[in-house]
CHARMM-style PDB file with segment names, atoms N, HN, CA, C and O in Angstrom:
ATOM      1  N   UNK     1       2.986  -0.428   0.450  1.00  0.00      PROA
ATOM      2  CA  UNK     1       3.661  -1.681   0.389  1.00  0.00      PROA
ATOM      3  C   UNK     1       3.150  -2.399  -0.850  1.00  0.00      PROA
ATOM      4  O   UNK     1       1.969  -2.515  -1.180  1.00  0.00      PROA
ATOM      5  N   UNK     2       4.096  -2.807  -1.411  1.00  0.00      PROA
ATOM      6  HN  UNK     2       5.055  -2.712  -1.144  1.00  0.00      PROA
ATOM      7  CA  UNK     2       3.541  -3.872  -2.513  1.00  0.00      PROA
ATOM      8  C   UNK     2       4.178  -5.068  -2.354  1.00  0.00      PROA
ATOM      9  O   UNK     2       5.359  -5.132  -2.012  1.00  0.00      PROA
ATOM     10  N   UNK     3       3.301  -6.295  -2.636  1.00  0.00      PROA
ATOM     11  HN  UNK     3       2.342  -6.244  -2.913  1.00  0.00      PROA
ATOM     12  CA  UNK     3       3.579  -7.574  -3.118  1.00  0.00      PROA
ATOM     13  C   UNK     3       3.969  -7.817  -4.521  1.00  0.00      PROA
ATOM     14  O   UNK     3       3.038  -7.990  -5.307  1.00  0.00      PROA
ATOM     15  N   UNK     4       5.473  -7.873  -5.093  1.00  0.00      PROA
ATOM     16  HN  UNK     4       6.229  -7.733  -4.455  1.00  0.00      PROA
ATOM     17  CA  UNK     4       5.658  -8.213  -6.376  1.00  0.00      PROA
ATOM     18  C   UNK     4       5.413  -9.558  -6.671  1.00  0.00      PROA
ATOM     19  O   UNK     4       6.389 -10.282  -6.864  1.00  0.00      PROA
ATOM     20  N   UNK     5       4.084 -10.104  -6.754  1.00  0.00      PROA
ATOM     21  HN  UNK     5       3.291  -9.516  -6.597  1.00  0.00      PROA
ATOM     22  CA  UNK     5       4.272 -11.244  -6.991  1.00  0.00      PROA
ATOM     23  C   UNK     5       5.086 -12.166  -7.827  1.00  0.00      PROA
ATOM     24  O   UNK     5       5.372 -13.308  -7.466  1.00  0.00      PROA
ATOM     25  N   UNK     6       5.552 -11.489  -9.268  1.00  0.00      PROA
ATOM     26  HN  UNK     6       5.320 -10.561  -9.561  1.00  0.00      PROA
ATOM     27  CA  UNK     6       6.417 -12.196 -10.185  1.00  0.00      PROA
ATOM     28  C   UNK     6       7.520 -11.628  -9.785  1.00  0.00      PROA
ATOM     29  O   UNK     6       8.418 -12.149 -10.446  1.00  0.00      PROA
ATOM     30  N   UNK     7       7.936 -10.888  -9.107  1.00  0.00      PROA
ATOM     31  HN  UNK     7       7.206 -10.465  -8.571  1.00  0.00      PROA
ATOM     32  CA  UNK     7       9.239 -10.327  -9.289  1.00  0.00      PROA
ATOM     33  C   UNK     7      10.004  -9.449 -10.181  1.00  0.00      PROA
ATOM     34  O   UNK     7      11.214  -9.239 -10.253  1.00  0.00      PROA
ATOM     35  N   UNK     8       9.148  -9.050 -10.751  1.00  0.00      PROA
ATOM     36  HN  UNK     8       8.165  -9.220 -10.693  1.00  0.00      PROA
ATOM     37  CA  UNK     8       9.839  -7.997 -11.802  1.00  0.00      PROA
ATOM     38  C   UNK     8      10.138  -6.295 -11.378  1.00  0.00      PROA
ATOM     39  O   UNK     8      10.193  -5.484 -12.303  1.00  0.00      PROA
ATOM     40  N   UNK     9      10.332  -5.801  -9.873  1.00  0.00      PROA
ATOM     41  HN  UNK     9      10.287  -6.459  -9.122  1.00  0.00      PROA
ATOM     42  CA  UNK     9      10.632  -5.174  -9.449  1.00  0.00      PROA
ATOM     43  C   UNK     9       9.757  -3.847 -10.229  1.00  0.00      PROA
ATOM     44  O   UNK     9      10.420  -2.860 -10.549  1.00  0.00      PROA
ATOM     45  N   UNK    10       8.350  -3.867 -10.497  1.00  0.00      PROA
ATOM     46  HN  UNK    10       7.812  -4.669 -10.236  1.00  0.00      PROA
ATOM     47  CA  UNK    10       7.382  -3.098 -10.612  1.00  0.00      PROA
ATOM     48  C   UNK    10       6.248  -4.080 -10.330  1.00  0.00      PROA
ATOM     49  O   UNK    10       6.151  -5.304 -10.236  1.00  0.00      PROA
ATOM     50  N   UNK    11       4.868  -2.309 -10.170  1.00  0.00      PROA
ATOM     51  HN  UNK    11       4.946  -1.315 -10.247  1.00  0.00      PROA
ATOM     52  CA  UNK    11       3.856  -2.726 -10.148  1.00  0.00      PROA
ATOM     53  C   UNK    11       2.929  -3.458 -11.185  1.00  0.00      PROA
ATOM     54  O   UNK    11       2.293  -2.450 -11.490  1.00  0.00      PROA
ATOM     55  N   UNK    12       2.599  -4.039 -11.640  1.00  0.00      PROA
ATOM     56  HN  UNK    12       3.116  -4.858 -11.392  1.00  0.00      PROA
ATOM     57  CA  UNK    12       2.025  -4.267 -12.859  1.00  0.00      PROA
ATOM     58  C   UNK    12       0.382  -4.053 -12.543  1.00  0.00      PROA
ATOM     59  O   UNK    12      -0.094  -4.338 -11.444  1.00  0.00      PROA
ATOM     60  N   UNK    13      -0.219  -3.647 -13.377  1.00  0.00      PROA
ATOM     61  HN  UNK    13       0.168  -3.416 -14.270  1.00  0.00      PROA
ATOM     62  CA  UNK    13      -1.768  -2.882 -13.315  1.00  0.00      PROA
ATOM     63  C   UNK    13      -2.343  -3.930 -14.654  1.00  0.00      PROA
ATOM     64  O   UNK    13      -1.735  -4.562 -15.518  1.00  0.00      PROA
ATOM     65  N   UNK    14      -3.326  -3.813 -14.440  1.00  0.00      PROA
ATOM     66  HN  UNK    14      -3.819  -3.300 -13.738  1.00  0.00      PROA
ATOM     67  CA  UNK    14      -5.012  -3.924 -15.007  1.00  0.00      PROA
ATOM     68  C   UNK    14      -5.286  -2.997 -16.205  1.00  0.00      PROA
ATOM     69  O   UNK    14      -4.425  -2.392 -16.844  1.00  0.00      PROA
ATOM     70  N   UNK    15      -6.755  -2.975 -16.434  1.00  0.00      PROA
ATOM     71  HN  UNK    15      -7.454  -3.466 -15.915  1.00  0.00      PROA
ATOM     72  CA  UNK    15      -7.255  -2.856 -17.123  1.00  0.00      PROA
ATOM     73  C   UNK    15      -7.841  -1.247 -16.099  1.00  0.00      PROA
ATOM     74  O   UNK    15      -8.393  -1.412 -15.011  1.00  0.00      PROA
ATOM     75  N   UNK    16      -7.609   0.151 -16.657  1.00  0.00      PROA
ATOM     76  HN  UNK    16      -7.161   0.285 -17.541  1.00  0.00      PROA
ATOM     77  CA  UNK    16      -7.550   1.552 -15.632  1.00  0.00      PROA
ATOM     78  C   UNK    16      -6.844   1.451 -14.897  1.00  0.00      PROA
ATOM     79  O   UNK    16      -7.161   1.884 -13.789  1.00  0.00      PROA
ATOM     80  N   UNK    17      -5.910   1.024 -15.011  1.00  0.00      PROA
ATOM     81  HN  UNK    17      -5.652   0.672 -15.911  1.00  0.00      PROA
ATOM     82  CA  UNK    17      -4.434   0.758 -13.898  1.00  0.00      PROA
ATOM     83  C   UNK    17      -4.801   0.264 -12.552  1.00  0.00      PROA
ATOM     84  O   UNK    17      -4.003   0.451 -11.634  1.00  0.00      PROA
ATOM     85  N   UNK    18      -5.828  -0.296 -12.351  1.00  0.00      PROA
ATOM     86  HN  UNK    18      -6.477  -0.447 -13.097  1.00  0.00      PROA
ATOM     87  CA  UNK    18      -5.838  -1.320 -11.274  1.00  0.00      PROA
ATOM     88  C   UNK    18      -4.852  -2.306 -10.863  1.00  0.00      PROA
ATOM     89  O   UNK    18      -4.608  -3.228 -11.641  1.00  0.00      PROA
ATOM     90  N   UNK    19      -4.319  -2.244  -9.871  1.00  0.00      PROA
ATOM     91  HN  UNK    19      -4.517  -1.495  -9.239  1.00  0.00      PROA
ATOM     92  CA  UNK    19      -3.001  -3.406  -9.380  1.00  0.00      PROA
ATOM     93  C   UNK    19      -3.667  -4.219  -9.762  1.00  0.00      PROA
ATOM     94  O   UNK    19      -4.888  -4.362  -9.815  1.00  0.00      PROA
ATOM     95  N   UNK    20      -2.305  -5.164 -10.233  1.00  0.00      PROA
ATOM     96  HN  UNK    20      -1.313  -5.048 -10.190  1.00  0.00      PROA
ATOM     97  CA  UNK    20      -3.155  -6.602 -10.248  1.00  0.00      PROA
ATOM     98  C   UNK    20      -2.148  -7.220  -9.369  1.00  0.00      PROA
ATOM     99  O   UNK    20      -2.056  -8.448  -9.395  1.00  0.00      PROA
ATOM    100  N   UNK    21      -1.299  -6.467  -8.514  1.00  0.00      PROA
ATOM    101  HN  UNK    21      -1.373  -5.470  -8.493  1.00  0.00      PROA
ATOM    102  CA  UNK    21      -0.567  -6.925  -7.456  1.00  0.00      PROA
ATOM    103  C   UNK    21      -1.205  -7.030  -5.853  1.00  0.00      PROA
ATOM    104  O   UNK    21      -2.364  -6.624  -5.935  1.00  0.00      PROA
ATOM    105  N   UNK    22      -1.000  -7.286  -4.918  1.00  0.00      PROA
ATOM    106  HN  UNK    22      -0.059  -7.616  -4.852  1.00  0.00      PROA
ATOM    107  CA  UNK    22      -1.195  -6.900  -3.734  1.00  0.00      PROA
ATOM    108  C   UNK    22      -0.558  -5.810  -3.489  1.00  0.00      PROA
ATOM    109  O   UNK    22       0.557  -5.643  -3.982  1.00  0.00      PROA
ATOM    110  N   UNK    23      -1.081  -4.956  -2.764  1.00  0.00      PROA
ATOM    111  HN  UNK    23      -1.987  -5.091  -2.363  1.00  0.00      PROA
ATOM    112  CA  UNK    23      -0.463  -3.532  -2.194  1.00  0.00      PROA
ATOM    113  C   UNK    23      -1.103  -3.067  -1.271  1.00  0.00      PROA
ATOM    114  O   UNK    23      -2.261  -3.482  -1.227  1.00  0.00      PROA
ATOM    115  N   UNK    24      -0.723  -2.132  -0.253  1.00  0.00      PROA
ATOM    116  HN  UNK    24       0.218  -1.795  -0.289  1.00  0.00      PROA
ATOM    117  CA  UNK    24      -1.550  -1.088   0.761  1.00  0.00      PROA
ATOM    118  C   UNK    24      -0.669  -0.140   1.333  1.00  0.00      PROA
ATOM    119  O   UNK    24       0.523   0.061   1.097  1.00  0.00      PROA
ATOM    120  N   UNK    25      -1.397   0.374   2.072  1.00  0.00      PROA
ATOM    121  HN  UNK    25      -2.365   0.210   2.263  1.00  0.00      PROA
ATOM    122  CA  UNK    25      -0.889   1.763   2.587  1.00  0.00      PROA
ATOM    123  C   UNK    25      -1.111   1.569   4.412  1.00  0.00      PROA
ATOM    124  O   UNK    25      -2.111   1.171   5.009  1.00  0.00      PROA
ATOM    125  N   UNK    26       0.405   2.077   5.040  1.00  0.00      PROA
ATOM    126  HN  UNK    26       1.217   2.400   4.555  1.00  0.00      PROA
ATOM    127  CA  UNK    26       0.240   2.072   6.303  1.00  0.00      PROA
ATOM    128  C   UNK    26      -0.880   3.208   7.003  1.00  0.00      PROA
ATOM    129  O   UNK    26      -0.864   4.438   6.963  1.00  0.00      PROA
ATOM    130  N   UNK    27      -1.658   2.447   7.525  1.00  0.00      PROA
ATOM    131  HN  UNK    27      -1.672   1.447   7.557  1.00  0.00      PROA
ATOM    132  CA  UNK    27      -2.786   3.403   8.452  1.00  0.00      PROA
ATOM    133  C   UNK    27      -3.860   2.578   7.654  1.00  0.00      PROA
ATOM    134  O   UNK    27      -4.832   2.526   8.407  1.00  0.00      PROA
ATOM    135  N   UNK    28      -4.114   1.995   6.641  1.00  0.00      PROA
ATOM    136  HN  UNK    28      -3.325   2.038   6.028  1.00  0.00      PROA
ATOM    137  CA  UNK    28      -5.146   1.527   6.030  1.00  0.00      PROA
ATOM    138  C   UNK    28      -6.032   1.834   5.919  1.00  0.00      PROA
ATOM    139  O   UNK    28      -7.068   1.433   6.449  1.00  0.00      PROA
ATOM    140  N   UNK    29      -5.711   3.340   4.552  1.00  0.00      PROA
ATOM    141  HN  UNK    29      -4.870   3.666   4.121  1.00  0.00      PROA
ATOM    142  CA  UNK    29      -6.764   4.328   4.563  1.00  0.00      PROA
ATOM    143  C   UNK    29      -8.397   3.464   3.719  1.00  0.00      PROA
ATOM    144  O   UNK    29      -8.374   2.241   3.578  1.00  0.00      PROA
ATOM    145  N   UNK    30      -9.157   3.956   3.436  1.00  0.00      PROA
ATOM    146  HN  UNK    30      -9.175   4.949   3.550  1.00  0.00      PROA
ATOM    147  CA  UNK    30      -9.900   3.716   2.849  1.00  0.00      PROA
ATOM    148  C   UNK    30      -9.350   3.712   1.445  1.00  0.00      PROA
ATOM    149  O   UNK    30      -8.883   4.729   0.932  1.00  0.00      PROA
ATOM    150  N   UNK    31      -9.426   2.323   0.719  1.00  0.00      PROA
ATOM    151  HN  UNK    31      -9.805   1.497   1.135  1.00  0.00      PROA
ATOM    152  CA  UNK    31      -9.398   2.685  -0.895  1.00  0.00      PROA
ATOM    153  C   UNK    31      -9.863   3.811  -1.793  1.00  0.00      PROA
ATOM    154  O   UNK    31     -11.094   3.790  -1.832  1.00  0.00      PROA
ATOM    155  N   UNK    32      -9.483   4.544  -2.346  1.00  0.00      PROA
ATOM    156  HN  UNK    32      -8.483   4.561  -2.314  1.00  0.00      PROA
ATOM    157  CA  UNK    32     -10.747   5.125  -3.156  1.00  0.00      PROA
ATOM    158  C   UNK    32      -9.780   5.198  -4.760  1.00  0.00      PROA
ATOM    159  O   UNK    32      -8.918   4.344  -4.969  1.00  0.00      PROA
ATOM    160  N   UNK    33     -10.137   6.577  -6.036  1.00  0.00      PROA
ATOM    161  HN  UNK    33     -10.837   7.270  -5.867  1.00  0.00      PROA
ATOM    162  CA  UNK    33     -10.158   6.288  -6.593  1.00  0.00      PROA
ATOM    163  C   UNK    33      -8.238   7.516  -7.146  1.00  0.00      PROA
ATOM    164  O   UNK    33      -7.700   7.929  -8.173  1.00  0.00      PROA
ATOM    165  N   UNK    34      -8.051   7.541  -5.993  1.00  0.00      PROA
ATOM    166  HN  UNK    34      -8.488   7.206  -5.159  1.00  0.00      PROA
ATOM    167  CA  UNK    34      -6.065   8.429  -5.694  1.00  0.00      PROA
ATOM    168  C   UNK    34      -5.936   7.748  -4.772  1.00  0.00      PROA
ATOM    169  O   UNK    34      -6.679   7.092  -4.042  1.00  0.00      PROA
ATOM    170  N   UNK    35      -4.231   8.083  -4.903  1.00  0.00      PROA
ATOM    171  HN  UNK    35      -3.627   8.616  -5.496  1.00  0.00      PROA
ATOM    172  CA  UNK    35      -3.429   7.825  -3.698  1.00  0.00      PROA
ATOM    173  C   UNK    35      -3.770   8.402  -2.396  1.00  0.00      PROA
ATOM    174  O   UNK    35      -4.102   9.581  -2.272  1.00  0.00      PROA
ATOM    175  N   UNK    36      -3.668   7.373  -1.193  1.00  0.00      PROA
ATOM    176  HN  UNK    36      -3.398   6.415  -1.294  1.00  0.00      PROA
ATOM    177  CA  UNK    36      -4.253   8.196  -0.141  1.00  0.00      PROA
ATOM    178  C   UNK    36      -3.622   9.495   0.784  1.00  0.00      PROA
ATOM    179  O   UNK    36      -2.781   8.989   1.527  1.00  0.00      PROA
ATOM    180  N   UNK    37      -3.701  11.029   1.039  1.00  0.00      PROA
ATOM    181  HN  UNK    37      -4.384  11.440   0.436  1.00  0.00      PROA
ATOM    182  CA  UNK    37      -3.394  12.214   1.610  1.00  0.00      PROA
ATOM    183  C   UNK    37      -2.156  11.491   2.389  1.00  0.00      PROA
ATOM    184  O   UNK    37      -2.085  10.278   2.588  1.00  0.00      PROA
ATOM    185  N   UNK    38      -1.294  12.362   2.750  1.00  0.00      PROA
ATOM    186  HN  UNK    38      -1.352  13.347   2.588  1.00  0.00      PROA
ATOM    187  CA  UNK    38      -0.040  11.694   3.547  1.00  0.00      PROA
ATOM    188  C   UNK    38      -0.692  11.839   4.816  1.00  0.00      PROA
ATOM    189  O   UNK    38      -0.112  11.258   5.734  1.00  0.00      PROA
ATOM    190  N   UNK    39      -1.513  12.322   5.052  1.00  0.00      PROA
ATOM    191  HN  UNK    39      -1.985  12.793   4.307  1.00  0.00      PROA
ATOM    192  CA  UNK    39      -1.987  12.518   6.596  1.00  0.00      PROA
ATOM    193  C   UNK    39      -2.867  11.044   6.854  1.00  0.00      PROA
ATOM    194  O   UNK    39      -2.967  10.468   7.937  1.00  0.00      PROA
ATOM    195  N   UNK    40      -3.322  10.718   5.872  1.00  0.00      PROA
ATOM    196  HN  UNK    40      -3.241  11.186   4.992  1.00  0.00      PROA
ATOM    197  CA  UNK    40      -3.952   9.235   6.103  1.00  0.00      PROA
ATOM    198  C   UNK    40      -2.938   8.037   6.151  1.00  0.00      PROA
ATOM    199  O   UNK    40      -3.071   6.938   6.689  1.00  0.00      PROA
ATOM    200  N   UNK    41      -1.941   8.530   5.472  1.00  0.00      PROA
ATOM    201  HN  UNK    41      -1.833   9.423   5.034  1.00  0.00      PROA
ATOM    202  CA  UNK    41      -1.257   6.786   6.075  1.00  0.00      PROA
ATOM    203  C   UNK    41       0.219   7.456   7.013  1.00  0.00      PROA
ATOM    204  O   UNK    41       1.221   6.842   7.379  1.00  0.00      PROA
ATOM    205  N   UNK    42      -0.041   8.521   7.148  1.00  0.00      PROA
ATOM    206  HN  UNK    42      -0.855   9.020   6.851  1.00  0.00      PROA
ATOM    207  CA  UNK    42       1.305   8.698   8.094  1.00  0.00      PROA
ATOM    208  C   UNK    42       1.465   7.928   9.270  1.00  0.00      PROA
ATOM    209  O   UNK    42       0.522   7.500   9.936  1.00  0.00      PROA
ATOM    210  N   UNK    43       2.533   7.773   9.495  1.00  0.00      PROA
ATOM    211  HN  UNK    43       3.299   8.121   8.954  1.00  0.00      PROA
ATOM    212  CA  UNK    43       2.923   6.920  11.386  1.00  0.00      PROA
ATOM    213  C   UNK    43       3.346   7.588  11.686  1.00  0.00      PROA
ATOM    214  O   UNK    43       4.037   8.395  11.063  1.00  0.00      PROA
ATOM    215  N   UNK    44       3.010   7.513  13.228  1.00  0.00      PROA
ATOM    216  HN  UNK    44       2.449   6.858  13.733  1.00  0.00      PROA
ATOM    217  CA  UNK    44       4.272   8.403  14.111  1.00  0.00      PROA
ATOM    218  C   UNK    44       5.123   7.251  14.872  1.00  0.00      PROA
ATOM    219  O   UNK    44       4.765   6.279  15.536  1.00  0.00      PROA
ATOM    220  N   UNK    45       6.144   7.658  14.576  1.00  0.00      PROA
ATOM    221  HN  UNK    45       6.434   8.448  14.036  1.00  0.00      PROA
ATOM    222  CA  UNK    45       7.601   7.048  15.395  1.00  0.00      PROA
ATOM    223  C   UNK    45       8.141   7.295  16.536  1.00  0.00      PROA
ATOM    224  O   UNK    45       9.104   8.049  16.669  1.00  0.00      PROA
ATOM    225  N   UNK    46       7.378   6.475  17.788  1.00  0.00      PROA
ATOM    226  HN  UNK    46       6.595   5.863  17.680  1.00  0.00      PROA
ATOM    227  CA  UNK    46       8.870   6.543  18.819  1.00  0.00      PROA
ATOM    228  C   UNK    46       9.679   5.854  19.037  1.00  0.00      PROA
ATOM    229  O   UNK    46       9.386   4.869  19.716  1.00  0.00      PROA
ATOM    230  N   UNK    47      11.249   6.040  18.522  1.00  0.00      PROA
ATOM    231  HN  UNK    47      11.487   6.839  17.970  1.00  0.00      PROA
ATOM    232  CA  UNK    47      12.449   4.998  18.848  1.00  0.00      PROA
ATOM    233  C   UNK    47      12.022   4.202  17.900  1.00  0.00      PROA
ATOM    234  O   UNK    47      10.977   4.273  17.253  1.00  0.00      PROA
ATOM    235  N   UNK    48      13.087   3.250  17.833  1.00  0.00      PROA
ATOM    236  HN  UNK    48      13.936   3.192  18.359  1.00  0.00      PROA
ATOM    237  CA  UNK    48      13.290   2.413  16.638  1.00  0.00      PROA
ATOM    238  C   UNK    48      12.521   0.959  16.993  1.00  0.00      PROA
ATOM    239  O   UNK    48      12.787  -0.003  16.272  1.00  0.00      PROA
ATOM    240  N   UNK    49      11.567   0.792  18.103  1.00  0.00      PROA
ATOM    241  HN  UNK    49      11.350   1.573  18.689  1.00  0.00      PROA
ATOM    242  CA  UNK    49      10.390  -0.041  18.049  1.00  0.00      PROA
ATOM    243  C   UNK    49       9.112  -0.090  17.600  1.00  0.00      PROA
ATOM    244  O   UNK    49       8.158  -0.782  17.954  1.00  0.00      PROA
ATOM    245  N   UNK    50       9.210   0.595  16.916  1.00  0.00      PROA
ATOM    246  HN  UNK    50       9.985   1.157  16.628  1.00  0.00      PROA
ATOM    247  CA  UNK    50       7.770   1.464  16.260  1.00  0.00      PROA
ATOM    248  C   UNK    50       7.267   0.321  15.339  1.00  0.00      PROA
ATOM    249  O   UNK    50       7.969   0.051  14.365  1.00  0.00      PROA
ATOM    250  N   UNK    51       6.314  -0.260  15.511  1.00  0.00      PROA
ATOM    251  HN  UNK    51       5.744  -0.040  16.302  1.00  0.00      PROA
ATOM    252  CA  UNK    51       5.890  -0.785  14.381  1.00  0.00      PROA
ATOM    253  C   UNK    51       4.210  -0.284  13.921  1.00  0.00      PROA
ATOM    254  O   UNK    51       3.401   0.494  14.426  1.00  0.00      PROA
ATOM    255  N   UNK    52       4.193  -1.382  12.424  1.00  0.00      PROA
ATOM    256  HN  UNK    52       4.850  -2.014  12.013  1.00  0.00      PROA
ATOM    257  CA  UNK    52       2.757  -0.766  12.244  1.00  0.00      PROA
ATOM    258  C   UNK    52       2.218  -2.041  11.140  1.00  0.00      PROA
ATOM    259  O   UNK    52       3.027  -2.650  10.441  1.00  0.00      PROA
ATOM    260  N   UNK    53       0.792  -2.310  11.116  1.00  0.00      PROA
ATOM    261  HN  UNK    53       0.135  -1.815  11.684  1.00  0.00      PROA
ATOM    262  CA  UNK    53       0.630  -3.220  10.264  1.00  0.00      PROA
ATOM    263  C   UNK    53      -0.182  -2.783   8.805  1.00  0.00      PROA
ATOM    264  O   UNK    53      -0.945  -1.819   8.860  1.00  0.00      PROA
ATOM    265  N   UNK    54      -0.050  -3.317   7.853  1.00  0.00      PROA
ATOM    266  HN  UNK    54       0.570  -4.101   7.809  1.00  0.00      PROA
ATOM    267  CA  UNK    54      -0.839  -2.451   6.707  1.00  0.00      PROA
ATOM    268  C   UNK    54      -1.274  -4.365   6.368  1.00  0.00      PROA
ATOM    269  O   UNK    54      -0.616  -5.405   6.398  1.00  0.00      PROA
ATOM    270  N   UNK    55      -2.994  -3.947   6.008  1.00  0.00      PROA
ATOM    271  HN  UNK    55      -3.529  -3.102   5.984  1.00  0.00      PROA
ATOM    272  CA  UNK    55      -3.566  -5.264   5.224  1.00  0.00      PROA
ATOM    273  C   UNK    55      -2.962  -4.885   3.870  1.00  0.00      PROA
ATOM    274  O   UNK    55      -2.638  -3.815   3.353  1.00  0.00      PROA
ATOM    275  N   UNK    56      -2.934  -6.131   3.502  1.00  0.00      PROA
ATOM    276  HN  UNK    56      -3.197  -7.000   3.921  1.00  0.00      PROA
ATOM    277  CA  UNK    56      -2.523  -5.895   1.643  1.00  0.00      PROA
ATOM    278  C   UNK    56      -3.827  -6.145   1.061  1.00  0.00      PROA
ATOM    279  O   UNK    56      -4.548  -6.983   1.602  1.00  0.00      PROA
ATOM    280  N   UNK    57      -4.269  -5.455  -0.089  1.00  0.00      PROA
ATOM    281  HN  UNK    57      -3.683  -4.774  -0.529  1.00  0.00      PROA
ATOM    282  CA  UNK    57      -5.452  -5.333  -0.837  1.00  0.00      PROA
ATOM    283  C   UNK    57      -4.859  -6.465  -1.743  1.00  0.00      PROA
ATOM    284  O   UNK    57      -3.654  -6.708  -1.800  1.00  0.00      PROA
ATOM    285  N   UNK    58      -6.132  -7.345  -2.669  1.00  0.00      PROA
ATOM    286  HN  UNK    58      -7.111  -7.148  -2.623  1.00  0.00      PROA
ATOM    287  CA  UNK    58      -5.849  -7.664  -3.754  1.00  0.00      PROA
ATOM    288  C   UNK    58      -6.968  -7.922  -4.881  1.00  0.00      PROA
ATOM    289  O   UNK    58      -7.442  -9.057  -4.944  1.00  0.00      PROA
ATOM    290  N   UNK    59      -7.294  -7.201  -5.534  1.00  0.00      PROA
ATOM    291  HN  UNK    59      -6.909  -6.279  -5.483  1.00  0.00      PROA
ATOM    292  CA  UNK    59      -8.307  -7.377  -6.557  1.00  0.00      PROA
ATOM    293  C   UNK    59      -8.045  -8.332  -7.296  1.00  0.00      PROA
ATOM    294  OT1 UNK    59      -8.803  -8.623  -8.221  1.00  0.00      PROA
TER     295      UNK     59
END
């Protein structure tokens, strides 16, 4: 998930491509220094009540 804060329909990064947006990943893997394994933020879905919450990071 990302927060575009300005709206320019990208992420915009930092200084080593650090977001300088809010963003996270459902399952709220541990940060590290890749994207997190699909097995770490996967959901499982039953029926179309499924929800899930992701914190948003923001450096």
């Amino acid at each position: 998930m990302l927060h575009d804060e300005n709206g320019d329909n990208q992420l915009d990064t930092g200084m080593f491509g650090i977001p300088a947006e809010g963003f996270g990943f459902s399952g709220n893997p541990a940060i590290q220094m890749r994207a997190p394994e699909f097995s770490e933020a996967a959901v499982v879905v039953f029926g179309n009540k499924t929800t899930t919450e992701i914190d948003l990071i923001y450096y």
